[in-house]
C-alpha positions, -999 to 999 in steps of 0.1 A, spaced: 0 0 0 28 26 8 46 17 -21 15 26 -41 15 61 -21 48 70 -28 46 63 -65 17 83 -70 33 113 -49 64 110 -73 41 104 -104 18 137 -94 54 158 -90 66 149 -124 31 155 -142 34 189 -122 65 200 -136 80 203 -101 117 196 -91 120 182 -57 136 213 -47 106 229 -59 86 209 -38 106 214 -7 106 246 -7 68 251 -14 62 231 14 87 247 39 114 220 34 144 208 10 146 186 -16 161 160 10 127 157 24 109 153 -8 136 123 -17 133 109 9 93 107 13 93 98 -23 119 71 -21 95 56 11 121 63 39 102 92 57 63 91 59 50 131 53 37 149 79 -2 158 79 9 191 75 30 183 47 7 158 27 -18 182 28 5 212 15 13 185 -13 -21 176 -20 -26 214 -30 4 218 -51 -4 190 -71 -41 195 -70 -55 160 -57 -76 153 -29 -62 141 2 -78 107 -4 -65 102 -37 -31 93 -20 -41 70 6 -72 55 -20 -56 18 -11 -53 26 27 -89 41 29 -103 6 16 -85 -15 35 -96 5 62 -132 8 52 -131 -30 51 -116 -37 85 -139 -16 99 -169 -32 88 -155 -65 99 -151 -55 136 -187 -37 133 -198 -65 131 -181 -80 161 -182 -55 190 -181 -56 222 -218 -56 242 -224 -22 256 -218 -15 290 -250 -19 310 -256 17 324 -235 32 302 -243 66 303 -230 71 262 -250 47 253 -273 66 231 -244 83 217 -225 50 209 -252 34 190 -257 69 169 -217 68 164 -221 28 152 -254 33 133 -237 66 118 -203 48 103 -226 16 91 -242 40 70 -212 56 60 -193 26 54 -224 10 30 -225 46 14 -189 44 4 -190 7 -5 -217 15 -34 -199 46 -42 -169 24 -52 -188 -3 -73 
């Protein structure tokens, strides 16, 4: 999955036009930096994937697109397998709203992808 990250990082900067030094600085950095994320021996900051994802014009999401489903996927596994609530709980109506809430979302997402 990372691998797939990094190549499309390195893939976006080239279709850009961008040097890595051009990069680096944009983002507050050196080129060192950009090498180094691209070559997959430094994962970006937030701050700096985000500053990326506006240079090179793609959603956040678009780089971690492999990530996201894997996620999406483990999460509705272990929906399906949680824990009973707390009796007395006083979040409980707040828990099932949070679990009903990412069900949806989860489904929502699913059919978007097909």
């Amino acid at each position: 999955m990372f691998e797939n990250f990094i190549f499309d990082l390195k893939v976006a900067r080239k279709k850009s036009g961008l040097t890595q030094a051009d990069c680096g600085h944009l983002i507050g950095s050196s080129k060192n930096v950009i090498s180094q994320i691209e070559l997959g021996q430094r994962v970006p900051t937030v701050s700096e994937l985000c500053s990326l994802s506006l240079i090179y014009g793609r959603s956040f999401d678009s780089f971690y697109a492999d990530t996201l489903r894997k996620v999406r996927k483990d999460l509705a596994s272990k929906l399906k397998s949680m824990p009973s609530e707390p009796k007395g709980w006083p979040g409980s109506f707040a828990r099932r709203r949070t679990l009903a809430r990412l069900t949806s979302r989860l489904e929502e997402e699913a059919n978007e992808i097909i």
